[in-house]
N, C-alpha and C positions, 0 to 999 in steps of 0.2 A: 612432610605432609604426605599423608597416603593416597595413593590415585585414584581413587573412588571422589575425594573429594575435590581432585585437580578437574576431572573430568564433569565433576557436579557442576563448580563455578565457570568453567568454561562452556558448558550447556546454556546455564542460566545468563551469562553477559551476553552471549549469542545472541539470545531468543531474545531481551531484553536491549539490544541494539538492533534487532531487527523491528521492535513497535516503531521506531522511529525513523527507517528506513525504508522499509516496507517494500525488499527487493526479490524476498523466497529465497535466495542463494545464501543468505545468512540464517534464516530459518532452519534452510535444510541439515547445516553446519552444527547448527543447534541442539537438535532432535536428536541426530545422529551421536554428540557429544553422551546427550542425557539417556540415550540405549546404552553407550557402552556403560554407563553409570551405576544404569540397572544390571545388568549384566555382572557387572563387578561386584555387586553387592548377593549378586549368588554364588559366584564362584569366580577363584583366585586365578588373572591371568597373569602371562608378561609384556613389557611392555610391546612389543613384537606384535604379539595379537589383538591386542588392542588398539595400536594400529590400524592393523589389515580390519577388524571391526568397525571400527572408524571410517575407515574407506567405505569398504562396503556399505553400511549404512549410507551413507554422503549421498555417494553414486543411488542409491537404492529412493530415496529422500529425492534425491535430484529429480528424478525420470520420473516419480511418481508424481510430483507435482510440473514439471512438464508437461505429460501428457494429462494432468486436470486441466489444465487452463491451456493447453495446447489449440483445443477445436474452440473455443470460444474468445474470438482475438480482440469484441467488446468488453469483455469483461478485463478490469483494471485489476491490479494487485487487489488492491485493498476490496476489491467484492464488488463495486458502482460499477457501473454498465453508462455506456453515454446516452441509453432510453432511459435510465433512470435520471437523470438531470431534466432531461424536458419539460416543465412544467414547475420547475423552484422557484421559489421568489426569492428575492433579495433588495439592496438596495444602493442605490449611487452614491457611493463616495465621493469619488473624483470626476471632474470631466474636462476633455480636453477639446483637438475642434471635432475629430469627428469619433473618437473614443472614448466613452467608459470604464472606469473603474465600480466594479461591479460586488458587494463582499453578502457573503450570506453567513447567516446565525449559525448552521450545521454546514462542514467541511461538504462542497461538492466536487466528484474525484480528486479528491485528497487536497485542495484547498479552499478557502473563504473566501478569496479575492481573486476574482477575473478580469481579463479584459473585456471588452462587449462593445458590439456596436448594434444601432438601432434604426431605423426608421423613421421612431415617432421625436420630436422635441424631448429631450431628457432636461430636469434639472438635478440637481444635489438633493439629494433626499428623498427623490421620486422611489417609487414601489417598481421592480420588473419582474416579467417572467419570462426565463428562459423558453425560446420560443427551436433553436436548431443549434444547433453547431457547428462553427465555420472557421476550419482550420484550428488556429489557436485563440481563436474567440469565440464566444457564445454572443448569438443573436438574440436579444431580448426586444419585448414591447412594455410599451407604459402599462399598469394597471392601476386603476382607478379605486 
């Protein structure tokens, strides 16, 4: 198998384990795989520099996406922000004595199902809206 295409599949299972991972560190692995790719399909290297390609890309891939999401320590891999949750509605699944299970239709920062706790009387089925964010729960209220 010729390394143009070793490097192709290894780009693409990258990228394609990173949707489901969603850590950047495999991304970057990724990217980097699928330059040297392009690369290879201009011009003939050995395996040697393609290597050192690799690398560098990696490292280069790495830092560039560290310092994007470096200065903004809200913002989550996957793009949500915890302002951006404030105001979701969802609905009670579970409840226990003084905790909620809480699951919403679209993924909020990267899942459907939260813990929650509340203020107001909840039952099974009730409507809430994320009202703050407290530790590793979300404070919601009843809505009507």
């Amino acid at each position: 198998m010729e390394a143009i295409w070793i490097w192709a599949i290894i780009g693409i299972l990258l990228v394609s384990i990173e949707i489901f991972t969603v850590s950047f560190y495999i991304l970057s692995f990724g990217i980097s795989a699928l330059l040297v790719t392009v690369i290879l399909s201009l011009v003939d290297l050995s395996a040697n520099v393609q290597l050192v390609l690799f690398i560098t890309f990696s490292i280069a891939v790495l830092s560039l996406l560290h310092f994007k999401y470096k200065g903004n320590r809200k913002t989550f891999l996957i793009g949500q922000s915890s302002d951006d949750t404030i105001g979701k509605i969802g609905k009670i699944s579970d409840l226990s004595e003084d905790i909620a299970t809480v699951k919403f239709n679209i993924p909020v920062m990267g899942s459907r199902t939260w813990m929650a706790i509340s203020d107001d009387q909840l039952d099974i089925g009730d409507s809430v809206k994320v009202i703050s964010i407290e530790g590793n729960y979300l404070r919601v209220k009843k809505v009507s």
